[in-house]
PQR file with spaces between the fields and no chain letter, atoms N, CA, C, O and H, PARSE charges and radii, in Angstrom:
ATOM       1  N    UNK     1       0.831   -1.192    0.000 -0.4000 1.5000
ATOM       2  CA   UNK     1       0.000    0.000    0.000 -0.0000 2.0000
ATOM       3  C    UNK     1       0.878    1.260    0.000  0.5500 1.7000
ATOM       4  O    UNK     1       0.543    2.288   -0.589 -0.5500 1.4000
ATOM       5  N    UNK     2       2.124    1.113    0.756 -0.4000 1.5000
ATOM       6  CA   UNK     2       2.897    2.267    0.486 -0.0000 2.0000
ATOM       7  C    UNK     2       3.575    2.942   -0.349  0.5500 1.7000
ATOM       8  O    UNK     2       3.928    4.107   -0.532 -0.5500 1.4000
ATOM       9  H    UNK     2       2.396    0.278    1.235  0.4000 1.0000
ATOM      10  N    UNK     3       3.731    1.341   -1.086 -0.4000 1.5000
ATOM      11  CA   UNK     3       4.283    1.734   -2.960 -0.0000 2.0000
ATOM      12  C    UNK     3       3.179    2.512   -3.475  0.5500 1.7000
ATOM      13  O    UNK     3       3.336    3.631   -3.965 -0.5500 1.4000
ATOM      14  H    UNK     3       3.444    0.395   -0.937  0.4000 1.0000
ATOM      15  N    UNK     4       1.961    1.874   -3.358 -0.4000 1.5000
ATOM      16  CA   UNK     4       1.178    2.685   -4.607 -0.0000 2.0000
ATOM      17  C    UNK     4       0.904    4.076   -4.140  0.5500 1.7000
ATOM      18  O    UNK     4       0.752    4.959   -4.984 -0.5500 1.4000
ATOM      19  H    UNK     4       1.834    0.965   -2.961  0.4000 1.0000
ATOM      20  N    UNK     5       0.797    4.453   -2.354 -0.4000 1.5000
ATOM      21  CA   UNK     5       1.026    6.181   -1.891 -0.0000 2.0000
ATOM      22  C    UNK     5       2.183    6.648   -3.000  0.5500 1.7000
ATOM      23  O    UNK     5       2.114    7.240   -4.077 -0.5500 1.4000
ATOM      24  H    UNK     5       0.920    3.736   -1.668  0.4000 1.0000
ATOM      25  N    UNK     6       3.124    6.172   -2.327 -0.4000 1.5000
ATOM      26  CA   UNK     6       4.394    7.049   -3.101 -0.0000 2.0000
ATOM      27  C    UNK     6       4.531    7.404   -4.715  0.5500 1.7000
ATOM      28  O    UNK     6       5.108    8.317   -5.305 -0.5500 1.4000
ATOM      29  H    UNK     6       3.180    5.691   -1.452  0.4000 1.0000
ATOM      30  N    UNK     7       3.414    5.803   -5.355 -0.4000 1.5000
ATOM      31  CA   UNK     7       3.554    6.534   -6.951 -0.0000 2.0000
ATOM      32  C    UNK     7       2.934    7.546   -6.963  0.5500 1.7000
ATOM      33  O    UNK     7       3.590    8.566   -7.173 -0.5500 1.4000
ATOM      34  H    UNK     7       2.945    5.061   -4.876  0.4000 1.0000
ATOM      35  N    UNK     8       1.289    7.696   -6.724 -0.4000 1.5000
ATOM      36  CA   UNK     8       0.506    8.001   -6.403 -0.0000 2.0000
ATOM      37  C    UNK     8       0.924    9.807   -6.187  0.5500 1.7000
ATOM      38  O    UNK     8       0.578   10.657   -7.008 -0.5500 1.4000
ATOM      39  H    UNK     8       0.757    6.866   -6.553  0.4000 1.0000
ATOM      40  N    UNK     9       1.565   10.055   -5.165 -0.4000 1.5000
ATOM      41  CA   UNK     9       2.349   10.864   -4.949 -0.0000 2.0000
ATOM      42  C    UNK     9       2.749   11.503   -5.930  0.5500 1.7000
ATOM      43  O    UNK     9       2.097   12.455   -6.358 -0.5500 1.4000
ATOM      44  H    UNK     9       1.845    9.364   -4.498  0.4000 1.0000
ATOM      45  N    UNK    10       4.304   10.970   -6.678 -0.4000 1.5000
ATOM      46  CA   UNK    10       4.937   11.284   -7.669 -0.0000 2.0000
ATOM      47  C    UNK    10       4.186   11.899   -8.939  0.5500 1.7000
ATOM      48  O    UNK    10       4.328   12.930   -9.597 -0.5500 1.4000
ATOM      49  H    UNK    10       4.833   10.197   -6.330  0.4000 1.0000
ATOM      50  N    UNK    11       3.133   10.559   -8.996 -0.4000 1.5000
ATOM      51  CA   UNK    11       2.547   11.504  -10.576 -0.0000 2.0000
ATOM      52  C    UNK    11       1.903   12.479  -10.286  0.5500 1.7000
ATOM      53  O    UNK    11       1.750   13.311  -11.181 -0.5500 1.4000
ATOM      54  H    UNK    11       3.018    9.721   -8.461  0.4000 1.0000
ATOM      55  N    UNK    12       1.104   12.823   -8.531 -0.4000 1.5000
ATOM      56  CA   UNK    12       0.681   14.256   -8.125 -0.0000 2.0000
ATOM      57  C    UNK    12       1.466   15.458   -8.501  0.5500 1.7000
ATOM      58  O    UNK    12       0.937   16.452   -8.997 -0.5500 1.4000
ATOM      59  H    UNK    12       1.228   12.148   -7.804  0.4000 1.0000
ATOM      60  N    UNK    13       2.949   15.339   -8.217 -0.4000 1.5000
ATOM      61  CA   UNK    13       4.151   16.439   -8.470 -0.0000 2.0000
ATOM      62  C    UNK    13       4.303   16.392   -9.818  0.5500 1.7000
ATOM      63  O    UNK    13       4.784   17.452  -10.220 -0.5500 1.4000
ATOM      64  H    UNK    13       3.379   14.531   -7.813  0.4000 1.0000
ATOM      65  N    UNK    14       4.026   15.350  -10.971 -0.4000 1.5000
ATOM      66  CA   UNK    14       4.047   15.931  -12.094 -0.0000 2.0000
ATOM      67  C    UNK    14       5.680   15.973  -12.148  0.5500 1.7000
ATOM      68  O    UNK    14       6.379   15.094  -11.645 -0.5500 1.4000
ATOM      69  H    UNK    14       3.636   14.489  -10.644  0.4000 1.0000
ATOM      70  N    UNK    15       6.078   16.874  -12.684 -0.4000 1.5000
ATOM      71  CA   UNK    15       7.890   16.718  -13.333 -0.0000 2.0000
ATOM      72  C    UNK    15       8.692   16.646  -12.275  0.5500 1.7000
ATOM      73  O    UNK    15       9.747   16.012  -12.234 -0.5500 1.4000
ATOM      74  H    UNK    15       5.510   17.588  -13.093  0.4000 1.0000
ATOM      75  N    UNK    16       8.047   17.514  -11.099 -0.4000 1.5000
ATOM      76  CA   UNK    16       9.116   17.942   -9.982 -0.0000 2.0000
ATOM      77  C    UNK    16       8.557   16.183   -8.986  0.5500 1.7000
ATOM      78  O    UNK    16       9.163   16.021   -7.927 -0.5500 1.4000
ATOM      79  H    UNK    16       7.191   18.028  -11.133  0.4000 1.0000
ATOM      80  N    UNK    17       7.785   15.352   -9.265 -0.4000 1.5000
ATOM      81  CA   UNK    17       8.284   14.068   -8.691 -0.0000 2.0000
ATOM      82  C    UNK    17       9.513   12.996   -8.729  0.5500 1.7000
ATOM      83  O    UNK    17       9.790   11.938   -8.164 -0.5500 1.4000
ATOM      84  H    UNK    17       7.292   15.484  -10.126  0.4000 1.0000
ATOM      85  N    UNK    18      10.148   13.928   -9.790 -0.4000 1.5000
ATOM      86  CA   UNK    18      11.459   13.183  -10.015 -0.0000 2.0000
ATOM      87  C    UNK    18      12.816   13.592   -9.500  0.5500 1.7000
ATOM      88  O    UNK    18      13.878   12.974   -9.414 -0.5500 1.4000
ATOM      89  H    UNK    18       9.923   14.788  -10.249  0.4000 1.0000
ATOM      90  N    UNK    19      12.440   14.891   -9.165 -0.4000 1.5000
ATOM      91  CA   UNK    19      13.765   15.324   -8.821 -0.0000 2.0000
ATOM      92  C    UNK    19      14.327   15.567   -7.269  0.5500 1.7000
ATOM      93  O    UNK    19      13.626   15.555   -6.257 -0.5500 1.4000
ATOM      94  H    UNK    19      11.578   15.393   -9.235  0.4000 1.0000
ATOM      95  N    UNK    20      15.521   15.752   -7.323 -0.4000 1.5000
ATOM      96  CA   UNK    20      15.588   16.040   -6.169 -0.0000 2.0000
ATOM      97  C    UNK    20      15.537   16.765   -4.929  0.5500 1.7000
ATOM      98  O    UNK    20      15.740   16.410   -3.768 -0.5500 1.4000
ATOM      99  H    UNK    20      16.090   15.762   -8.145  0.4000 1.0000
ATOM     100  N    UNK    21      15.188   17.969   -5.496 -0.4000 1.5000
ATOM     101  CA   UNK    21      14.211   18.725   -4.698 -0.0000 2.0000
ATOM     102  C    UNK    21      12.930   18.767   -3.410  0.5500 1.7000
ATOM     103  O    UNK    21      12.728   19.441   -2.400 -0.5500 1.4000
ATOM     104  H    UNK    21      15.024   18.257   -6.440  0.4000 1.0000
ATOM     105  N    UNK    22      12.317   17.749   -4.046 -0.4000 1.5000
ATOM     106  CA   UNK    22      11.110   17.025   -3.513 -0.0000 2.0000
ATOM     107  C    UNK    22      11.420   15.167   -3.241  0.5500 1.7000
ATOM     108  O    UNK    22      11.611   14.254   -4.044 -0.5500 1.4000
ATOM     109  H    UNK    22      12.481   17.201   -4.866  0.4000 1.0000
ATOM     110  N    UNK    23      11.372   15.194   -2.163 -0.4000 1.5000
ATOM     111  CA   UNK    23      11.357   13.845   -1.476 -0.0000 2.0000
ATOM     112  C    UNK    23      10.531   12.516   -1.617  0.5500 1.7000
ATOM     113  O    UNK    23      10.507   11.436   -1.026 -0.5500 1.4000
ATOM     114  H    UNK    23      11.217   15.936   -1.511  0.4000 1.0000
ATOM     115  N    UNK    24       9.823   13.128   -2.739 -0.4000 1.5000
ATOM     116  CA   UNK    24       8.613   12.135   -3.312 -0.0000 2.0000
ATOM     117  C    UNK    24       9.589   10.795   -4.220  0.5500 1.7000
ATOM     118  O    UNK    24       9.573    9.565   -4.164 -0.5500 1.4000
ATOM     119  H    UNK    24       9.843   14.005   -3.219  0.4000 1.0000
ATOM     120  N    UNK    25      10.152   11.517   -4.793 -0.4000 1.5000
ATOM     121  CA   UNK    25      11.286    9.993   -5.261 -0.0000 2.0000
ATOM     122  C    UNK    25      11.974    9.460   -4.743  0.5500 1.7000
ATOM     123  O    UNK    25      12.556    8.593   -5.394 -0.5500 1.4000
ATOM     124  H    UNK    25      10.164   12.516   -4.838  0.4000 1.0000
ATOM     125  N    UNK    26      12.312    9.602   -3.422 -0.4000 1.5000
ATOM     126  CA   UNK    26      13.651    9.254   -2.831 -0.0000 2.0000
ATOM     127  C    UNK    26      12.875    7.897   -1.861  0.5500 1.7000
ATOM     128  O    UNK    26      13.297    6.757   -1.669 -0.5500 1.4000
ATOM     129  H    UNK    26      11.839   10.306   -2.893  0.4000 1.0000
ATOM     130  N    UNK    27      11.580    8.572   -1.368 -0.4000 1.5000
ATOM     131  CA   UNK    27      10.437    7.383   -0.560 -0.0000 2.0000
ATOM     132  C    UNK    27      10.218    6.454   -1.356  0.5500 1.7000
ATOM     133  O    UNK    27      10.308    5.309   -0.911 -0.5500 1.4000
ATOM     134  H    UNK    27      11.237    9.498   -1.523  0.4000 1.0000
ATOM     135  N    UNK    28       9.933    6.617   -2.499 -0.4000 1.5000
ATOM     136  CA   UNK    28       9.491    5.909   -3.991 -0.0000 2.0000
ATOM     137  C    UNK    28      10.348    4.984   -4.565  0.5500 1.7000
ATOM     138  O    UNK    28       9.861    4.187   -5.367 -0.5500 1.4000
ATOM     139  H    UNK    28       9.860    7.546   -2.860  0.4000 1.0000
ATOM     140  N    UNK    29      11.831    4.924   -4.243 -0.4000 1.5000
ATOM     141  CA   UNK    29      12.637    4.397   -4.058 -0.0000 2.0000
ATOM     142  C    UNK    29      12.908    3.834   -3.691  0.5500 1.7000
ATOM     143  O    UNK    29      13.283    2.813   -4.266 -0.5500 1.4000
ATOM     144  H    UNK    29      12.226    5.572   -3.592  0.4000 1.0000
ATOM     145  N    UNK    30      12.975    4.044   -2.039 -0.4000 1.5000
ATOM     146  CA   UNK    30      13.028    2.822   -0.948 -0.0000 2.0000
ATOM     147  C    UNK    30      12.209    2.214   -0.869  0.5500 1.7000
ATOM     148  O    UNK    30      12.439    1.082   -0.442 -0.5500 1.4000
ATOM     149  H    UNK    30      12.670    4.874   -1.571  0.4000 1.0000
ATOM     150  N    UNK    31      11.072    2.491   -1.145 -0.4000 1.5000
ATOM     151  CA   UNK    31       9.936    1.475   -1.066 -0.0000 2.0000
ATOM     152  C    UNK    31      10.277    0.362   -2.280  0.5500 1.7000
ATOM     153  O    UNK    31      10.538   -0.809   -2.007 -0.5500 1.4000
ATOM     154  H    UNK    31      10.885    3.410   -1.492  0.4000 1.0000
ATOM     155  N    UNK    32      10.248    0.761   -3.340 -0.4000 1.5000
ATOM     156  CA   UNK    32      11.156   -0.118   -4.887 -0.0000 2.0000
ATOM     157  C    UNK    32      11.775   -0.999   -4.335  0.5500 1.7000
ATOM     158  O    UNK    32      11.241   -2.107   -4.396 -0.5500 1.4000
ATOM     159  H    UNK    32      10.036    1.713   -3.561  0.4000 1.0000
ATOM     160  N    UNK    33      12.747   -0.928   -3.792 -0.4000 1.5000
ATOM     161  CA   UNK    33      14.088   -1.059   -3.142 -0.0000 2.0000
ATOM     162  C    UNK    33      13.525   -2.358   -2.482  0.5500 1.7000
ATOM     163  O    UNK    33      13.774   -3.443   -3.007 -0.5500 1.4000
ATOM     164  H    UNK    33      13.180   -0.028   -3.743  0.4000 1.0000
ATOM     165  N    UNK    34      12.792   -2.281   -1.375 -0.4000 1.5000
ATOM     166  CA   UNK    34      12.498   -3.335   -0.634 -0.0000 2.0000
ATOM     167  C    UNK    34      11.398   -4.271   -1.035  0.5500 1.7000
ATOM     168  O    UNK    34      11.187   -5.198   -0.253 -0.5500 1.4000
ATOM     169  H    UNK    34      12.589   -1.399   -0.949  0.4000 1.0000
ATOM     170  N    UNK    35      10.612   -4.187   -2.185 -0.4000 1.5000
ATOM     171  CA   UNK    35      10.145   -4.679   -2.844 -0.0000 2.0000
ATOM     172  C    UNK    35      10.626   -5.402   -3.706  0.5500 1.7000
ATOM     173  O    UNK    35      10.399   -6.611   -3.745 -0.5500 1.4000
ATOM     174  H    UNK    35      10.784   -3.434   -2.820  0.4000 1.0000
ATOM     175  N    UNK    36      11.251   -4.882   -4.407 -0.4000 1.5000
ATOM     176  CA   UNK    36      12.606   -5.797   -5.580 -0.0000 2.0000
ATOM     177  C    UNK    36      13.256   -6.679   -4.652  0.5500 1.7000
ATOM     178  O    UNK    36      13.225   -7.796   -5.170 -0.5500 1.4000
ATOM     179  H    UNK    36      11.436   -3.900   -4.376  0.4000 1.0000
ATOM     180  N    UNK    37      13.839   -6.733   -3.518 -0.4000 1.5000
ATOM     181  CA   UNK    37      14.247   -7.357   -2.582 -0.0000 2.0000
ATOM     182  C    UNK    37      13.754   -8.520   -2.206  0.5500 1.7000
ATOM     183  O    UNK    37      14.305   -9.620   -2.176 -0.5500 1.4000
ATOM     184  H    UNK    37      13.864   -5.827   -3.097  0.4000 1.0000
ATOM     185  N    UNK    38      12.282   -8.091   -1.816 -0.4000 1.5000
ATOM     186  CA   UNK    38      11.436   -9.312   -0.842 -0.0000 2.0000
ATOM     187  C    UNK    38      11.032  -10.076   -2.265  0.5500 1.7000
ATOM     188  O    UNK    38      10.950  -11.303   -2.216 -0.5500 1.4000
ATOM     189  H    UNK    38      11.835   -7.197   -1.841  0.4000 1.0000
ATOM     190  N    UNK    39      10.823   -9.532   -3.291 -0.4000 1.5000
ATOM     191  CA   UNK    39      10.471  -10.465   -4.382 -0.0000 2.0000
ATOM     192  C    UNK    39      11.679  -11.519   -4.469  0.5500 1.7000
ATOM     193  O    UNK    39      11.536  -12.718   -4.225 -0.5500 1.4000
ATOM     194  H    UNK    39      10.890   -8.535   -3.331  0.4000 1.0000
ATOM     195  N    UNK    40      12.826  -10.944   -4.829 -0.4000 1.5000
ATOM     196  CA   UNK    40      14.131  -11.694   -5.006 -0.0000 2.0000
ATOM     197  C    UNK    40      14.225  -12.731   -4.124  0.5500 1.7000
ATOM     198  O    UNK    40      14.450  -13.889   -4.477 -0.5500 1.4000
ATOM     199  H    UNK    40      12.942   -9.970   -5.027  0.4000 1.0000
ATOM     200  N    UNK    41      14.009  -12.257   -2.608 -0.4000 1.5000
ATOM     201  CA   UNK    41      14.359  -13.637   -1.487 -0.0000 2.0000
ATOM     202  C    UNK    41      13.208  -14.828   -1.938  0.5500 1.7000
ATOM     203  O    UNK    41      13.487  -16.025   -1.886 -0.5500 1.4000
ATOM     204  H    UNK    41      13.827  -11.316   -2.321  0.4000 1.0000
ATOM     205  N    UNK    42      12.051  -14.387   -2.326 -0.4000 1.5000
ATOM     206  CA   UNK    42      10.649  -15.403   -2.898 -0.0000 2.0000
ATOM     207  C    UNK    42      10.971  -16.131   -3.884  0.5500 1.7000
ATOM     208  O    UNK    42      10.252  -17.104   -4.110 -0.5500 1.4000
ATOM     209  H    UNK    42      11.824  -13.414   -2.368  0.4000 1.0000
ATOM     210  N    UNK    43      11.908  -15.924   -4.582 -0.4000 1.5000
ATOM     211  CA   UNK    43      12.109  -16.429   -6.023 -0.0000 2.0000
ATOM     212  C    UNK    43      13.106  -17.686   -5.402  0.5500 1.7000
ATOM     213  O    UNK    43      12.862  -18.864   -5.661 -0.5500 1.4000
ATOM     214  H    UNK    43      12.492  -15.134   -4.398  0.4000 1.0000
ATOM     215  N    UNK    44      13.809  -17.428   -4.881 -0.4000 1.5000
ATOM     216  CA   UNK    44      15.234  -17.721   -4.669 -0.0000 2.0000
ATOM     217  C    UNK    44      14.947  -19.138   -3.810  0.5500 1.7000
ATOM     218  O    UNK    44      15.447  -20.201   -4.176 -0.5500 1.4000
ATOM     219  H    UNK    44      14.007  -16.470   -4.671  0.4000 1.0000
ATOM     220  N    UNK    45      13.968  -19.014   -2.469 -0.4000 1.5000
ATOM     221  CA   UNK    45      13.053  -19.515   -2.160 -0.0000 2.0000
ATOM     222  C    UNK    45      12.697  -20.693   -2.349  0.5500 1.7000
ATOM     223  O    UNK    45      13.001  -21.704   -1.716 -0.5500 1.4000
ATOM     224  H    UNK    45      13.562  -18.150   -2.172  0.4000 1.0000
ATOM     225  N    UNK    46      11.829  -20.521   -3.522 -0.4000 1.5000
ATOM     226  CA   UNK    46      11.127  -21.229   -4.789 -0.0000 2.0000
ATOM     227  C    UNK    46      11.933  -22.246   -5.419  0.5500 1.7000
ATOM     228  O    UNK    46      11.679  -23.440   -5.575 -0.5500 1.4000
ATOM     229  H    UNK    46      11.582  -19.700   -4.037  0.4000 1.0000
ATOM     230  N    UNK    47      13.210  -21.402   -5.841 -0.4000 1.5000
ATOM     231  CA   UNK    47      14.649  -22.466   -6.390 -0.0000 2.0000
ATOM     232  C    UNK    47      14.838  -23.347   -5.329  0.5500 1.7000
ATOM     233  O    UNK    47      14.528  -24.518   -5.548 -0.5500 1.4000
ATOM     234  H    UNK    47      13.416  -20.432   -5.715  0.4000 1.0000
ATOM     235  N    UNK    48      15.420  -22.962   -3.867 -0.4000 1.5000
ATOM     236  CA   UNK    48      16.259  -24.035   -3.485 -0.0000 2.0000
ATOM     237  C    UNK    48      15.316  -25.048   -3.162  0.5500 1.7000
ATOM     238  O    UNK    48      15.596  -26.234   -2.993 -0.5500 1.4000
ATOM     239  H    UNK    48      15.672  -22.011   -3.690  0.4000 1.0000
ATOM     240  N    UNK    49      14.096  -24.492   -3.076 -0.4000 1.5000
ATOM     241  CA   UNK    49      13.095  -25.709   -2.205 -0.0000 2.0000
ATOM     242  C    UNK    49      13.099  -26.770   -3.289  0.5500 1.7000
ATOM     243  O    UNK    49      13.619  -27.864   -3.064 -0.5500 1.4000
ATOM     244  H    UNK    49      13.869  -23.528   -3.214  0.4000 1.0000
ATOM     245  N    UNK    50      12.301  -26.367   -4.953 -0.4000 1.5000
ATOM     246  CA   UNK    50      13.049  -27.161   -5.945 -0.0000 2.0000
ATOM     247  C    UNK    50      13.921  -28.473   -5.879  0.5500 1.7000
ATOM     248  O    UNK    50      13.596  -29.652   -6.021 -0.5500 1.4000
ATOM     249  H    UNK    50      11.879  -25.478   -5.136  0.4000 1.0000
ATOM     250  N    UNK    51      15.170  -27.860   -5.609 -0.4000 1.5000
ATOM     251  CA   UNK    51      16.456  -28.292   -5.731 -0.0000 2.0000
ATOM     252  C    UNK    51      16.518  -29.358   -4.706  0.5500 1.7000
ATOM     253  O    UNK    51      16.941  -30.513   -4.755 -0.5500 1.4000
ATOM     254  H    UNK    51      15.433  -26.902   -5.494  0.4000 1.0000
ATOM     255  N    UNK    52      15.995  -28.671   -3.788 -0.4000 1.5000
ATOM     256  CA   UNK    52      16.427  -30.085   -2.097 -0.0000 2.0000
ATOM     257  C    UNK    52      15.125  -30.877   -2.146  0.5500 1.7000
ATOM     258  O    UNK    52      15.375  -32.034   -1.806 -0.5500 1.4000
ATOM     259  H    UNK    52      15.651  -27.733   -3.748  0.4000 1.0000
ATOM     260  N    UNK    53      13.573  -30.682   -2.492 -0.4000 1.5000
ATOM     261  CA   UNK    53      12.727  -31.690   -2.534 -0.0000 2.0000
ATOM     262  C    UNK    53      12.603  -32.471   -4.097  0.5500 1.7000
ATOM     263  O    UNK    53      12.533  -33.664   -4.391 -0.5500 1.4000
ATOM     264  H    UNK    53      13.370  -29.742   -2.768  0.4000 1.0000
ATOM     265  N    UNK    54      12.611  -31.176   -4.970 -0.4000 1.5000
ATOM     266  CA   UNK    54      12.359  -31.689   -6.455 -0.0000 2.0000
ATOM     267  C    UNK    54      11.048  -32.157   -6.848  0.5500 1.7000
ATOM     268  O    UNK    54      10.598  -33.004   -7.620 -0.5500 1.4000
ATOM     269  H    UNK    54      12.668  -30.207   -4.731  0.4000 1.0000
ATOM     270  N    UNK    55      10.399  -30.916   -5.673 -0.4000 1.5000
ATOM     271  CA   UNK    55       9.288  -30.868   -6.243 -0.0000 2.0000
ATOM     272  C    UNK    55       9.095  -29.175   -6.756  0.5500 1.7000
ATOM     273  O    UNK    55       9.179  -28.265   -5.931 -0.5500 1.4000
ATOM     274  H    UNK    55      10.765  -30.228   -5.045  0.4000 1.0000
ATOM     275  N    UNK    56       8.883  -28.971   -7.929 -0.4000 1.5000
ATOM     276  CA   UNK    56       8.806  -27.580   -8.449 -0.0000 2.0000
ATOM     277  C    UNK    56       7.449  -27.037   -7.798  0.5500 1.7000
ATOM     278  O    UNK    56       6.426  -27.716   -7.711 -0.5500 1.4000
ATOM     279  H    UNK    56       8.815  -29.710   -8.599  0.4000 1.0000
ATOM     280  N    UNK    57       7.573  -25.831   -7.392 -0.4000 1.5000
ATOM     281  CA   UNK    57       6.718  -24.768   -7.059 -0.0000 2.0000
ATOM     282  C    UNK    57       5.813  -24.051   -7.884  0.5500 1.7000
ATOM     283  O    UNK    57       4.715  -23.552   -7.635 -0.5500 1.4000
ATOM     284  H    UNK    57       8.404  -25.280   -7.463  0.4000 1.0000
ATOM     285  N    UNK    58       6.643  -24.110   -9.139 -0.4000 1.5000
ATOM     286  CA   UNK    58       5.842  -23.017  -10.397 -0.0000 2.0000
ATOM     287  C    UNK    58       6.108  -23.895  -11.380  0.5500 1.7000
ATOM     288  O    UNK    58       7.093  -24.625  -11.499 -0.5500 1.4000
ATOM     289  H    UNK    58       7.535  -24.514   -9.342  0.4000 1.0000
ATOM     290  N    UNK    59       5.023  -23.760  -12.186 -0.4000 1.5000
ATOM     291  CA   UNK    59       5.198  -24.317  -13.676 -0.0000 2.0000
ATOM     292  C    UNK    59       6.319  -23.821  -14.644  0.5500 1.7000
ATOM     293  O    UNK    59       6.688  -22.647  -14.617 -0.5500 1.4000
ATOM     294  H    UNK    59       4.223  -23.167  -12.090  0.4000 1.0000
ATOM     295  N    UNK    60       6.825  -24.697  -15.458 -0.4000 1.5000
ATOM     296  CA   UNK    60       7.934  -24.632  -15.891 -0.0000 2.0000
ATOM     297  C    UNK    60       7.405  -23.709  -17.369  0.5500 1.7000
ATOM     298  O    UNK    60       8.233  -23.366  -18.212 -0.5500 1.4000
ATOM     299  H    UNK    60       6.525  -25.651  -15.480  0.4000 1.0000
């Protein structure tokens, strides 16, 4: 929910959501940030469980 505030946000500011001036990208960011993250550890996850049962998680 906080990602979509912060886009949400950004496209409010219009041009100046990008810059650095305004703090609307920098939140927008970290939020990215830890999202790209928690996805990555899920994926990764997914592999080793794979690997040590061999039973796949997701369709190939």
């Amino acid at each position: 929910k906080a990602l979509a505030i912060a886009r949400e946000a950004r496209d409010m500011h219009g041009g100046n959501g990008i810059v650095d001036e305004y703090h609307v990208i920098r939140h927008m960011m970290n939020l990215e940030t830890v999202n790209t993250y928690e996805g990555t550890h899920d994926v990764h996850a997914l592999i080793l469980g794979r690997a040590i049962t061999g039973i796949a998680a997701f369709a190939n």
